[in-house]
N, CA, C and O atoms as a GROMACS GRO file, in nm:
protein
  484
    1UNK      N    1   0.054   4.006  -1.065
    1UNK     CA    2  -0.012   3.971  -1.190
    1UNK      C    3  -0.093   4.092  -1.236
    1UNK      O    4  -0.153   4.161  -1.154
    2UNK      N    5  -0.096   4.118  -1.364
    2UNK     CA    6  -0.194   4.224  -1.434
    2UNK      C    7  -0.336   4.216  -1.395
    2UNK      O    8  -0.403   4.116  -1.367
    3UNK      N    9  -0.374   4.361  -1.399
    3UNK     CA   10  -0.543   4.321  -1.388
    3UNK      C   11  -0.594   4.256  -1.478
    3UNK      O   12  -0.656   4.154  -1.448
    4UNK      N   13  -0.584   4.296  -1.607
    4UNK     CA   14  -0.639   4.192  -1.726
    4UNK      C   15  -0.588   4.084  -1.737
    4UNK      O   16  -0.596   4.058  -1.858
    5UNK      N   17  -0.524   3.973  -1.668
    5UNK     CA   18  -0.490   3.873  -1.636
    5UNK      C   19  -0.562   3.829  -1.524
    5UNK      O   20  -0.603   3.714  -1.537
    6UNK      N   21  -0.592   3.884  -1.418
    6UNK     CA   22  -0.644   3.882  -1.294
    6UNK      C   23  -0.832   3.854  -1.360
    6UNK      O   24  -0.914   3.792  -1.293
    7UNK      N   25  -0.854   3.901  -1.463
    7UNK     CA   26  -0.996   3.948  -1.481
    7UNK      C   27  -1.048   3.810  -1.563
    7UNK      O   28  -1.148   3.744  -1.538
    8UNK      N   29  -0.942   3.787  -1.673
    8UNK     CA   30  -0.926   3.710  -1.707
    8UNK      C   31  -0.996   3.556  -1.642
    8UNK      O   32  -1.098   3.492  -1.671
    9UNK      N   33  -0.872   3.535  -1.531
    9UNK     CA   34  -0.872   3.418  -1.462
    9UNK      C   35  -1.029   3.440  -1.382
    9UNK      O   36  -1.107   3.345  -1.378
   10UNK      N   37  -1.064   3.567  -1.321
   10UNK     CA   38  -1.183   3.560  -1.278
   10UNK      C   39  -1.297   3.496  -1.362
   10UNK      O   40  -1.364   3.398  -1.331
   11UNK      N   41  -1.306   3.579  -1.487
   11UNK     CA   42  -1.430   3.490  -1.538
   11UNK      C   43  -1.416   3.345  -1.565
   11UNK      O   44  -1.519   3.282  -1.590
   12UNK      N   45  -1.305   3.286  -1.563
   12UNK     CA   46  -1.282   3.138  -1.608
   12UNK      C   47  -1.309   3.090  -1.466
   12UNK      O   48  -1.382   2.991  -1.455
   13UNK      N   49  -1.282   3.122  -1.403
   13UNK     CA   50  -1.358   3.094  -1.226
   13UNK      C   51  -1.464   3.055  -1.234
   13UNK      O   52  -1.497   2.939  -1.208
   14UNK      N   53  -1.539   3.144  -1.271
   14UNK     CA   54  -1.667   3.189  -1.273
   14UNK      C   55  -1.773   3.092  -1.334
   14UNK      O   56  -1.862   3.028  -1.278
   15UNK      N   57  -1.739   3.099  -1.467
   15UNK     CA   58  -1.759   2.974  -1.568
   15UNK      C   59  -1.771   2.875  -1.497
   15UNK      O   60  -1.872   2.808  -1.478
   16UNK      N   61  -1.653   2.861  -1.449
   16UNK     CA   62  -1.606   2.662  -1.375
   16UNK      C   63  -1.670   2.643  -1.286
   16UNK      O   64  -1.703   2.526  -1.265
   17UNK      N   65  -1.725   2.770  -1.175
   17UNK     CA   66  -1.833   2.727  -1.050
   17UNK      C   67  -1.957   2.714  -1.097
   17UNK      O   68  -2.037   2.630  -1.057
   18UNK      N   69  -1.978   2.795  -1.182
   18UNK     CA   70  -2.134   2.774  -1.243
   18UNK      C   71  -2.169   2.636  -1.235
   18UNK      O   72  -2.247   2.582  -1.157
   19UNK      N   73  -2.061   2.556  -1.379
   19UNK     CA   74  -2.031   2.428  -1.443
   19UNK      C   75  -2.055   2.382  -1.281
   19UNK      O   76  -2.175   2.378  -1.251
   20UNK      N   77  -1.990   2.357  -1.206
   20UNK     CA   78  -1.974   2.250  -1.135
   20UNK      C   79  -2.101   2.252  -1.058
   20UNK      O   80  -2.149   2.140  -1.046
   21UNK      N   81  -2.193   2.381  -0.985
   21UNK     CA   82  -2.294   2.437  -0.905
   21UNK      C   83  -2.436   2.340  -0.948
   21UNK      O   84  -2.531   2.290  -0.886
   22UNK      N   85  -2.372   2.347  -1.140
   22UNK     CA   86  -2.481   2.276  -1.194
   22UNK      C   87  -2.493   2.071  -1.203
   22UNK      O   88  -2.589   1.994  -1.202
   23UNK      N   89  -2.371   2.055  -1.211
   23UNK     CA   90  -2.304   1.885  -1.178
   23UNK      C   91  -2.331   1.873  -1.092
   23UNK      O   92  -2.405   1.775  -1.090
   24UNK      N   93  -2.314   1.931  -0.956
   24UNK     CA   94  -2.369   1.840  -0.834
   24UNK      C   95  -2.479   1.864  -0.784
   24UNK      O   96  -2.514   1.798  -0.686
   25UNK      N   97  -2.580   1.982  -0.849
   25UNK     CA   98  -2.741   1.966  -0.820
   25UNK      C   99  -2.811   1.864  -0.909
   25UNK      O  100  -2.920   1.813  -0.883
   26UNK      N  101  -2.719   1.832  -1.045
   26UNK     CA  102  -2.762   1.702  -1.157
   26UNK      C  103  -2.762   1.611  -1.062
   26UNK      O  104  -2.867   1.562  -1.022
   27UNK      N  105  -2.627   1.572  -1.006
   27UNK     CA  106  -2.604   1.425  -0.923
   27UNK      C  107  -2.667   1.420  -0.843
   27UNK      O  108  -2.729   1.315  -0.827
   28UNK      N  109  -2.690   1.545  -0.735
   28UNK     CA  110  -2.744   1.447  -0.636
   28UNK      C  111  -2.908   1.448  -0.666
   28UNK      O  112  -2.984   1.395  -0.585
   29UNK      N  113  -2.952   1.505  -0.772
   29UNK     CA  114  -3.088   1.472  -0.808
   29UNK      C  115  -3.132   1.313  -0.853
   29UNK      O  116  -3.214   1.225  -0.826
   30UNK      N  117  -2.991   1.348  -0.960
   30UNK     CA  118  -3.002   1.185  -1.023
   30UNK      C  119  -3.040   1.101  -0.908
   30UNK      O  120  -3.137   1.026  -0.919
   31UNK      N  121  -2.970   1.106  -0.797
   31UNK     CA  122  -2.920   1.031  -0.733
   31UNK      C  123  -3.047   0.968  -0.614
   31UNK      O  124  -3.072   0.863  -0.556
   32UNK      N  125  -3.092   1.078  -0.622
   32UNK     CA  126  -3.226   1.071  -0.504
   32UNK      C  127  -3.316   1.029  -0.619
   32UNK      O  128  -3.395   0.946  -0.575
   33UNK      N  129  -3.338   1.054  -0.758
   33UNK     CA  130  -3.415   0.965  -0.820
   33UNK      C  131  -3.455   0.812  -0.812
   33UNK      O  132  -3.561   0.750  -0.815
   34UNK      N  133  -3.302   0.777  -0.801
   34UNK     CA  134  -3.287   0.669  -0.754
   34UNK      C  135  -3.307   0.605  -0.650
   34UNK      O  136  -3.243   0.503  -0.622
   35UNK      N  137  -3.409   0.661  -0.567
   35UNK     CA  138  -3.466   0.617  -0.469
   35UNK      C  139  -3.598   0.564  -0.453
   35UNK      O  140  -3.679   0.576  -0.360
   36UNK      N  141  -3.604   0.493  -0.585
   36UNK     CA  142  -3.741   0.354  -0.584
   36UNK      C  143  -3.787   0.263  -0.442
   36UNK      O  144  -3.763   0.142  -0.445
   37UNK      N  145  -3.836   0.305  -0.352
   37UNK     CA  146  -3.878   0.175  -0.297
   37UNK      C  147  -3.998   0.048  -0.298
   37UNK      O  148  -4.032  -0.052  -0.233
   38UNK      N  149  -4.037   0.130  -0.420
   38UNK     CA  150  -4.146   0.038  -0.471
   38UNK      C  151  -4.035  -0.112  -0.543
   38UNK      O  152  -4.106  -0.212  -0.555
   39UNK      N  153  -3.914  -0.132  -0.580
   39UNK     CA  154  -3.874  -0.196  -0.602
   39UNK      C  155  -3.824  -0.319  -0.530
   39UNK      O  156  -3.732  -0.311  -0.449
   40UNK      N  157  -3.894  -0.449  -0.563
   40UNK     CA  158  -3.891  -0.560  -0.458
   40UNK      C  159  -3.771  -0.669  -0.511
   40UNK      O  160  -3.714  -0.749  -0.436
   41UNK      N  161  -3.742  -0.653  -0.678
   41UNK     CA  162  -3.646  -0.742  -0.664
   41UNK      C  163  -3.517  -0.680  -0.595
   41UNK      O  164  -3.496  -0.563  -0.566
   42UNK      N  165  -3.415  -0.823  -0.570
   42UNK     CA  166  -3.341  -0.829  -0.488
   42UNK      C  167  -3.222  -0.785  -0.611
   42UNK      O  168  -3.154  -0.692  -0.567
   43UNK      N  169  -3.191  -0.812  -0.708
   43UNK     CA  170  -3.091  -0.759  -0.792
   43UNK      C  171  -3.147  -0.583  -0.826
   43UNK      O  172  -3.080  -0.480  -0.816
   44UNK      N  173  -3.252  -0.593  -0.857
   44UNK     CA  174  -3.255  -0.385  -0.870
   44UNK      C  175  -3.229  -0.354  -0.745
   44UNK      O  176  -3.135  -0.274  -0.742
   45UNK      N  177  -3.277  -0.386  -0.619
   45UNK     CA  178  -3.201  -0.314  -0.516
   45UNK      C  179  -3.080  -0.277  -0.528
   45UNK      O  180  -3.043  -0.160  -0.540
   46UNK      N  181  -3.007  -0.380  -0.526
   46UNK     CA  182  -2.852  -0.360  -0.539
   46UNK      C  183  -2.824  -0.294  -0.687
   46UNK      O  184  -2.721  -0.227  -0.700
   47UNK      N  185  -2.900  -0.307  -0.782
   47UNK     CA  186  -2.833  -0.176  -0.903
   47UNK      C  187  -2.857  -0.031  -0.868
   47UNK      O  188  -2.803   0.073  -0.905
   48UNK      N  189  -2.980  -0.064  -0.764
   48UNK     CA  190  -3.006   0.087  -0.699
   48UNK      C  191  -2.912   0.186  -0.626
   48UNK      O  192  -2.882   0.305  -0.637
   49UNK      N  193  -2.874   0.064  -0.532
   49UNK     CA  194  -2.788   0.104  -0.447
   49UNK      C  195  -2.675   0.149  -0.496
   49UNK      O  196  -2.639   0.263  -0.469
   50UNK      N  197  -2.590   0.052  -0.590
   50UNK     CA  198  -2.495   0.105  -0.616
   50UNK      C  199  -2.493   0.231  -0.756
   50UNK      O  200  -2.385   0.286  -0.778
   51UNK      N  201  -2.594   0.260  -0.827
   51UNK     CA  202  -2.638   0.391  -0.826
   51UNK      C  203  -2.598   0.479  -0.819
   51UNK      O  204  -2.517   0.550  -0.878
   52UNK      N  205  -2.706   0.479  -0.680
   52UNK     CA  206  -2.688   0.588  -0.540
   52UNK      C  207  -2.531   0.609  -0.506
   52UNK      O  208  -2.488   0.721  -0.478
   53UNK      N  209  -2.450   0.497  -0.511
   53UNK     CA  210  -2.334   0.559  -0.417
   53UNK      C  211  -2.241   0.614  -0.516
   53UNK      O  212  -2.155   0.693  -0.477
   54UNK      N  213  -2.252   0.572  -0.681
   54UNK     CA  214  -2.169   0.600  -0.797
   54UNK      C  215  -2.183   0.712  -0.808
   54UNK      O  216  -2.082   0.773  -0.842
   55UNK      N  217  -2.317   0.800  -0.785
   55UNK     CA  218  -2.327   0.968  -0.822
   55UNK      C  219  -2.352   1.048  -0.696
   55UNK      O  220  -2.390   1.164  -0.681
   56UNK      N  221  -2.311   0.924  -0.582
   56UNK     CA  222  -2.278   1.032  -0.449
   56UNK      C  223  -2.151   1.054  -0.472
   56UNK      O  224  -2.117   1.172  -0.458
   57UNK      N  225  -2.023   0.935  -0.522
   57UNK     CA  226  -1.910   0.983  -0.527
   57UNK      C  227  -1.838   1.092  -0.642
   57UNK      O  228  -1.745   1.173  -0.634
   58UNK      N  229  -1.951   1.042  -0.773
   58UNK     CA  230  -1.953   1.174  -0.878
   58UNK      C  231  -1.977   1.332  -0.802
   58UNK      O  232  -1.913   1.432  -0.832
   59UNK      N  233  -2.075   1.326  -0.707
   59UNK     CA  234  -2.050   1.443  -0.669
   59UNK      C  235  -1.984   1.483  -0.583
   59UNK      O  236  -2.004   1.601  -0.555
   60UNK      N  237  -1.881   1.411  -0.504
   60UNK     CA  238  -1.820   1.447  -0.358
   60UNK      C  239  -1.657   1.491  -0.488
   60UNK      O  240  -1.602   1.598  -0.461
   61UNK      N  241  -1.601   1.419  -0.602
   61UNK     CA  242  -1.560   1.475  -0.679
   61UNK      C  243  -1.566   1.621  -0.724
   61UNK      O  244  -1.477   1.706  -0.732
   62UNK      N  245  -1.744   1.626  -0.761
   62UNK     CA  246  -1.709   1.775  -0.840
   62UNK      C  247  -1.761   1.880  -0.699
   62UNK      O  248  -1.804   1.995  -0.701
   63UNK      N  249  -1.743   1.811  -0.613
   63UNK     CA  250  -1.817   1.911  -0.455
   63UNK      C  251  -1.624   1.991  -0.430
   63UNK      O  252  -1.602   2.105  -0.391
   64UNK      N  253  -1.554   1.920  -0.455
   64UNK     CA  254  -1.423   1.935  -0.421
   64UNK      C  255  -1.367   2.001  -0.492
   64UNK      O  256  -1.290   2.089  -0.454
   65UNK      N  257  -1.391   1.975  -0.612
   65UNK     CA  258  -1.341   2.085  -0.738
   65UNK      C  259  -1.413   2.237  -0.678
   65UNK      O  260  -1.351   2.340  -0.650
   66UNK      N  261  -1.545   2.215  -0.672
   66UNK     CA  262  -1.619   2.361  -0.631
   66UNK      C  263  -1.567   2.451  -0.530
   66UNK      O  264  -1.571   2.574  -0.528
   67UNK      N  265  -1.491   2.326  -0.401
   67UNK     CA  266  -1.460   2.409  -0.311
   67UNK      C  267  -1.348   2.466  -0.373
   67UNK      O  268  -1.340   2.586  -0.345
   68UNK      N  269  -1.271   2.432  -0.435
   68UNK     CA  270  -1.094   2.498  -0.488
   68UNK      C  271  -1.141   2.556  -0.570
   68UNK      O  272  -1.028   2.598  -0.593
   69UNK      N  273  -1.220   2.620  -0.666
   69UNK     CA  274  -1.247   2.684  -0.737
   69UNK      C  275  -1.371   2.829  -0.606
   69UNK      O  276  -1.337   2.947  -0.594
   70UNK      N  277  -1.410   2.811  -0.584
   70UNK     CA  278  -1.459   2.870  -0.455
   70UNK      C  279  -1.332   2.969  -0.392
   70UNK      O  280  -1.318   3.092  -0.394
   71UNK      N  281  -1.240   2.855  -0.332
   71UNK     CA  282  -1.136   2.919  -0.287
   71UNK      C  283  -1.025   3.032  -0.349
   71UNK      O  284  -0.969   3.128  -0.298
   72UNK      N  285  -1.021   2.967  -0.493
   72UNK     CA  286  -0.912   3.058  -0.560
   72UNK      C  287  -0.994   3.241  -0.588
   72UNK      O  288  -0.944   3.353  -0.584
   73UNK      N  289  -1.120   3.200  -0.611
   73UNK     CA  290  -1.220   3.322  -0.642
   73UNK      C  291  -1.168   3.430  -0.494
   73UNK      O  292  -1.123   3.544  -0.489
   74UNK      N  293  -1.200   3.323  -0.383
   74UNK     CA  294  -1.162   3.421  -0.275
   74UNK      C  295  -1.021   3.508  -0.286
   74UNK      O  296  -1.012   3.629  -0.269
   75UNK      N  297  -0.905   3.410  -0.321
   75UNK     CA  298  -0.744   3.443  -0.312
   75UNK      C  299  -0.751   3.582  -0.412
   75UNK      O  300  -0.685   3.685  -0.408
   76UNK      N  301  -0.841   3.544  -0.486
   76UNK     CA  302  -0.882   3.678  -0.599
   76UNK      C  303  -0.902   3.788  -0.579
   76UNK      O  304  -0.855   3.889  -0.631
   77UNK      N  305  -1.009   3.766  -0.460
   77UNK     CA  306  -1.064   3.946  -0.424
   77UNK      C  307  -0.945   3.962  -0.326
   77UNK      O  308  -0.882   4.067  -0.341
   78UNK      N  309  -0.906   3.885  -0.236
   78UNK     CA  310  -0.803   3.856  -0.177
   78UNK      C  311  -0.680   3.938  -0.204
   78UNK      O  312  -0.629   3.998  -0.109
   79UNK      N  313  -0.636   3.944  -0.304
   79UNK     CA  314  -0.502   3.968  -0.330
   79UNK      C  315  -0.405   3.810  -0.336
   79UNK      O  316  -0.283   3.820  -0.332
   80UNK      N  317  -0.453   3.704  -0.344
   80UNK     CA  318  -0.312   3.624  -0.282
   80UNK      C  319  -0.351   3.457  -0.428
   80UNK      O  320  -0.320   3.338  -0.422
   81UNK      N  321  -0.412   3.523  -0.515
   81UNK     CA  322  -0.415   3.477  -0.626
   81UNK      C  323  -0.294   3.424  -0.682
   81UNK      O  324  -0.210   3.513  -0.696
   82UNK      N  325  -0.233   3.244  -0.742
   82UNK     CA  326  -0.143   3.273  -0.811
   82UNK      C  327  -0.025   3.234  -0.732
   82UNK      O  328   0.084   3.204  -0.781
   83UNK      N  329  -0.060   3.237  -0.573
   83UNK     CA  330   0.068   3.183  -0.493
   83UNK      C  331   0.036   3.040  -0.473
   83UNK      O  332  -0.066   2.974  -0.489
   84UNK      N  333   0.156   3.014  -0.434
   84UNK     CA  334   0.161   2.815  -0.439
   84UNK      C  335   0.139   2.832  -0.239
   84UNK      O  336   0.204   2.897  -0.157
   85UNK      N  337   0.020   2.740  -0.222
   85UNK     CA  338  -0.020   2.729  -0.087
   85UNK      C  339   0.066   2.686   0.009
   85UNK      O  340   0.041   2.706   0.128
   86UNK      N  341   0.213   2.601  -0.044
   86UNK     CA  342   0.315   2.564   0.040
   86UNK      C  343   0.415   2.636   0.074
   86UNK      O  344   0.457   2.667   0.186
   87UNK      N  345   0.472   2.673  -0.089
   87UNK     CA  346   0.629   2.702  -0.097
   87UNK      C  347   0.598   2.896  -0.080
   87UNK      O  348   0.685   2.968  -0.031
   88UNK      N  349   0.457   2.952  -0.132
   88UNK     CA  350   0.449   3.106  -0.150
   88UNK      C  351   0.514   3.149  -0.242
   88UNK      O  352   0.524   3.271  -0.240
   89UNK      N  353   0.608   3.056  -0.397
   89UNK     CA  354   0.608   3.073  -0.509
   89UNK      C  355   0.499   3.154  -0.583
   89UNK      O  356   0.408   3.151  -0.500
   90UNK      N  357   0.466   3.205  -0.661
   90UNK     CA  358   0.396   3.214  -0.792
   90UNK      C  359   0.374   3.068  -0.846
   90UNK      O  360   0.427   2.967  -0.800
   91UNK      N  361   0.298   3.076  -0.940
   91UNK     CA  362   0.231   2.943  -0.988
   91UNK      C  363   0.239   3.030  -1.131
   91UNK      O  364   0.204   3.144  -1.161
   92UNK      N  365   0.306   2.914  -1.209
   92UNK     CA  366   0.321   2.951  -1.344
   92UNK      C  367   0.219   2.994  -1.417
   92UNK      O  368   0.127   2.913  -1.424
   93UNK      N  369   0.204   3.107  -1.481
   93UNK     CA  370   0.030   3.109  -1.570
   93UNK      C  371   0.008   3.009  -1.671
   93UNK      O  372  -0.094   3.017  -1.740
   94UNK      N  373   0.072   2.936  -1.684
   94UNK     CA  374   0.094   2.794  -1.789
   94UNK      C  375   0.002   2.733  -1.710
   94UNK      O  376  -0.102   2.715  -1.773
   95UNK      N  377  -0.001   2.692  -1.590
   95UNK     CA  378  -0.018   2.610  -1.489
   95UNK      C  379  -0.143   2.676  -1.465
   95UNK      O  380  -0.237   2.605  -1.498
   96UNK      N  381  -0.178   2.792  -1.416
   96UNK     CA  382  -0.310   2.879  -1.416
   96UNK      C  383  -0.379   2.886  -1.550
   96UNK      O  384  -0.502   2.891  -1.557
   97UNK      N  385  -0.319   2.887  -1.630
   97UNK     CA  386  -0.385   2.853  -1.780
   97UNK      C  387  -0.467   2.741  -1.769
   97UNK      O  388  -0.588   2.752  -1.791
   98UNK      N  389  -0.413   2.627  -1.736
   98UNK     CA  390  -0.474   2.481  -1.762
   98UNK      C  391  -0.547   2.432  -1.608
   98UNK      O  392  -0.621   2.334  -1.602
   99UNK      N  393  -0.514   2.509  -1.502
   99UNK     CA  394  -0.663   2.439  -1.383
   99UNK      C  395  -0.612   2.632  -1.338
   99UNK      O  396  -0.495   2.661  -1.308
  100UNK      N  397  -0.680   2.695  -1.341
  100UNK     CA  398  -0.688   2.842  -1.276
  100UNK      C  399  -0.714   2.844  -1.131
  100UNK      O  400  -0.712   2.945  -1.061
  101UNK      N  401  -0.742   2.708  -1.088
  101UNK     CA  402  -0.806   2.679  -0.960
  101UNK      C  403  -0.680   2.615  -0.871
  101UNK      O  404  -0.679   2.606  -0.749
  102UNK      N  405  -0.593   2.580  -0.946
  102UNK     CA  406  -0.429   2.539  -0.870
  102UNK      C  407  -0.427   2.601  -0.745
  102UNK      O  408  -0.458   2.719  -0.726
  103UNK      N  409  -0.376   2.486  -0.624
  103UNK     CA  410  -0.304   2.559  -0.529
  103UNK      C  411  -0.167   2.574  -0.497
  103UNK      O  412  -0.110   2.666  -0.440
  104UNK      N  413  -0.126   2.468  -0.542
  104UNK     CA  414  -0.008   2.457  -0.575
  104UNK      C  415   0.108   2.473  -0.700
  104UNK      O  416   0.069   2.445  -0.814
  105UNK      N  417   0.233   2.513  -0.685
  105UNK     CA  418   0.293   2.506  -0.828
  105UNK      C  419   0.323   2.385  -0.840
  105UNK      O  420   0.288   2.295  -0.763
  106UNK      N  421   0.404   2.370  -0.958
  106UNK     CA  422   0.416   2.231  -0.985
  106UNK      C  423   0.517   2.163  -0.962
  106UNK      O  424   0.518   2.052  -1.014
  107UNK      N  425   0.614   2.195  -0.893
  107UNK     CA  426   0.721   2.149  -0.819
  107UNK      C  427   0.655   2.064  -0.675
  107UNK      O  428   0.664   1.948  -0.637
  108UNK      N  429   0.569   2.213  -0.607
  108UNK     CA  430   0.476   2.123  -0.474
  108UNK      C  431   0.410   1.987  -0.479
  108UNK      O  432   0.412   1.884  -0.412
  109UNK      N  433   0.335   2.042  -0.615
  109UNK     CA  434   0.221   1.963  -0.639
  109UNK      C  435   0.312   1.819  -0.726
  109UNK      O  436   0.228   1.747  -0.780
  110UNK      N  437   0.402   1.788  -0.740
  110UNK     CA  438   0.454   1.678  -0.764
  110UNK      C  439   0.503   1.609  -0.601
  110UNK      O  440   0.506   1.490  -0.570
  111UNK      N  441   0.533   1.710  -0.529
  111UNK     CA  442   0.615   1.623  -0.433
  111UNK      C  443   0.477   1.606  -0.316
  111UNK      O  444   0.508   1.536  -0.220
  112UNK      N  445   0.361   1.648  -0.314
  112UNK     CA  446   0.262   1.632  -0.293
  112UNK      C  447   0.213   1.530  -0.300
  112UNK      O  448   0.189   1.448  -0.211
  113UNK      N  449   0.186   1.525  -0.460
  113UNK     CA  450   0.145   1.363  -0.479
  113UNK      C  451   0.275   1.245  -0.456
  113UNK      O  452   0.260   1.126  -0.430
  114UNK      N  453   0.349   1.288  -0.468
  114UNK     CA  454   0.493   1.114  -0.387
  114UNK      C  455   0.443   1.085  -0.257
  114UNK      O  456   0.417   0.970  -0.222
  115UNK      N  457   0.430   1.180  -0.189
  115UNK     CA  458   0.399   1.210  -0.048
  115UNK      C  459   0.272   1.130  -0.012
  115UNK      O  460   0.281   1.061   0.090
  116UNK      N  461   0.145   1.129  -0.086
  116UNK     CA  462   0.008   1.060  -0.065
  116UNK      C  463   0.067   0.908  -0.115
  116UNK      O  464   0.090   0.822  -0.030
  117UNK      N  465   0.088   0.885  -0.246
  117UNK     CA  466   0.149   0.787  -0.310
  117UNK      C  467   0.236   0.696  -0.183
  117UNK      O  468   0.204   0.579  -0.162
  118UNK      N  469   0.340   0.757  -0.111
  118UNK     CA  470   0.390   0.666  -0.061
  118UNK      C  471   0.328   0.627   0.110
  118UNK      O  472   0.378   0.543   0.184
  119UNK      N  473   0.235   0.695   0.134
  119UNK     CA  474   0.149   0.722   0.237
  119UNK      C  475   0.046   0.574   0.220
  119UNK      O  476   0.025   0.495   0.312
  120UNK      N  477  -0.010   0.561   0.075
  120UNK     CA  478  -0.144   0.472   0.073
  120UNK      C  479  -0.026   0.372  -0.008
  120UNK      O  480  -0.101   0.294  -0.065
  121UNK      N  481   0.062   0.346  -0.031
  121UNK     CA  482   0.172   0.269  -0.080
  121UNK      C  483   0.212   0.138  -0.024
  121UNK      O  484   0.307   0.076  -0.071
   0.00000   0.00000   0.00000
């Protein structure tokens, strides 16, 4: 891949970890906000609680995005940017266009998901 393609995809990296660095210090703030125990009724507990676990899972979401976006930054300085983590294809820049953070191409990443799909199926 070109350097100005390469440079490219870096700052959109970059961007996207920020974005996310900043979503899951929101959540899990939100989240510990939500930690009233001055609250005695028995229904706010439970709106509390479940809360708490709605923007623990909001962030175990964007914690996961961070790490693959984390990771591709590495494949970057790396050299190994752009390869599909299974097959060692290239990954279409179509495909790097629209998640830059891909590990897979999209051949993998279809038979990937059949694979989970018929696993929890």
């Amino acid at each position: 891949m070109r350097k100005d393609r390469l440079a490219y995809f870096k700052k959109r990296l970059l961007e996207k970890q920020r974005q996310l660095a900043d979503e899951v210090g929101r959540t899990a703030l939100y989240g510990k906000d939500q930690e009233d125990d001055s609250i005695k009724d028995l229904g706010d507990q439970a709106n509390t609680a479940y809360n708490r676990e709605f923007f623990f899972e909001l962030g175990n979401g964007d914690r996961r995005l961070l790490r693959d976006v984390v990771s591709a930054l590495q494949k970057l300085e790396g050299g190994g940017f752009g390869a599909c983590e299974r097959c060692g294809e290239a990954i279409s820049e179509k495909r790097l266009e629209a998640l830059p953070f891909a590990r897979y191409c999209i051949d993998c990443q279809r038979v990937i998901e059949q694979e989970e799909r018929m696993a929890t199926g």
